[in-house]
matplotlib code that plots the C-alpha trace (Angstrom):
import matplotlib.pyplot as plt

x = [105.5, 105.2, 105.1, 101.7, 100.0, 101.2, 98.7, 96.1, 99.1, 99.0, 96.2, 95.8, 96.2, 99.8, 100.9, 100.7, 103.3, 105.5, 107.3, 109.0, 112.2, 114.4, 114.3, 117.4, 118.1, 114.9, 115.5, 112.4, 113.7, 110.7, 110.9, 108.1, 108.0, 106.2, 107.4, 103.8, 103.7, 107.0, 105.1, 102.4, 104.4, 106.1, 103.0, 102.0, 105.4, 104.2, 101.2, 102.7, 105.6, 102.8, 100.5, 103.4, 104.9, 101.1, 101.0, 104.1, 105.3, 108.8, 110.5, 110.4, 111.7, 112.5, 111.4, 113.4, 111.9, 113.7, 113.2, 113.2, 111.1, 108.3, 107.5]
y = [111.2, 108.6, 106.1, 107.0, 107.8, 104.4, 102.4, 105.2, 105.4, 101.6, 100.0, 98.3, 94.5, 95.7, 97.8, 94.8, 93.6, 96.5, 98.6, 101.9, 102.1, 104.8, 107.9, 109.1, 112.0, 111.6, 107.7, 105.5, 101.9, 99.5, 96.2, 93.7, 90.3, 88.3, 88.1, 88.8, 91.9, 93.1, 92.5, 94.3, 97.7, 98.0, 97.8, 100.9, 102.5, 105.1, 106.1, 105.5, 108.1, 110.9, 110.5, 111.0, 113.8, 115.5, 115.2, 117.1, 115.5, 115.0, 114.6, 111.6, 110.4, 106.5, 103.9, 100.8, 98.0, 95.0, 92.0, 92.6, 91.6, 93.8, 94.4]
z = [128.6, 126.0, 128.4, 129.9, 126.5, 125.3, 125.6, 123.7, 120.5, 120.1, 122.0, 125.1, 124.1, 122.2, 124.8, 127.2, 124.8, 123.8, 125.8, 125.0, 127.1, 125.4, 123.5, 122.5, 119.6, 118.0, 118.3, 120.1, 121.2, 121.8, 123.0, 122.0, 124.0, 121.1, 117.7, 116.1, 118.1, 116.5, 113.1, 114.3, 115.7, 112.3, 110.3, 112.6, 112.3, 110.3, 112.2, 115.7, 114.5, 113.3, 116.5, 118.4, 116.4, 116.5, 120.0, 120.5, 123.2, 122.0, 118.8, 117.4, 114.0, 114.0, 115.7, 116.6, 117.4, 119.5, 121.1, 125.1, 128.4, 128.7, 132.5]

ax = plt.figure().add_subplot(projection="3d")
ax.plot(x, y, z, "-o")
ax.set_aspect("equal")
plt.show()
């Protein structure tokens, strides 16, 4: 579920970049392909986490972000 509303939580030129590949106890992994792009995620940490906790879909309290391919 949160990988098809993806690209509306963090916009379509990051999500080209950024992948979420794990949830895992309230835990999201995300890998990011471009260093600026990690920089980018965790200045919207905060609002990524509340859209996502608004929209119900699952629970979601932290967000990891980590170096990774994105495919």
């Amino acid at each position: 579920a949160i990988q098809r509303q993806w690209a509306k939580l963090v916009g379509k030129e990051l999500s080209r970049h950024t992948k979420p590949v794990s949830l895992r106890r309230g835990r999201l992994i995300v890998h990011v392909d471009q260093p600026g792009d990690n920089f980018t995620l965790n200045y919207q940490r905060e609002d990524i986490l509340k859209a996502l906790q608004a929209g119900g879909l699952l629970r979601v309290d932290e967000l990891v972000i980590r170096a990774g391919a994105v495919t």
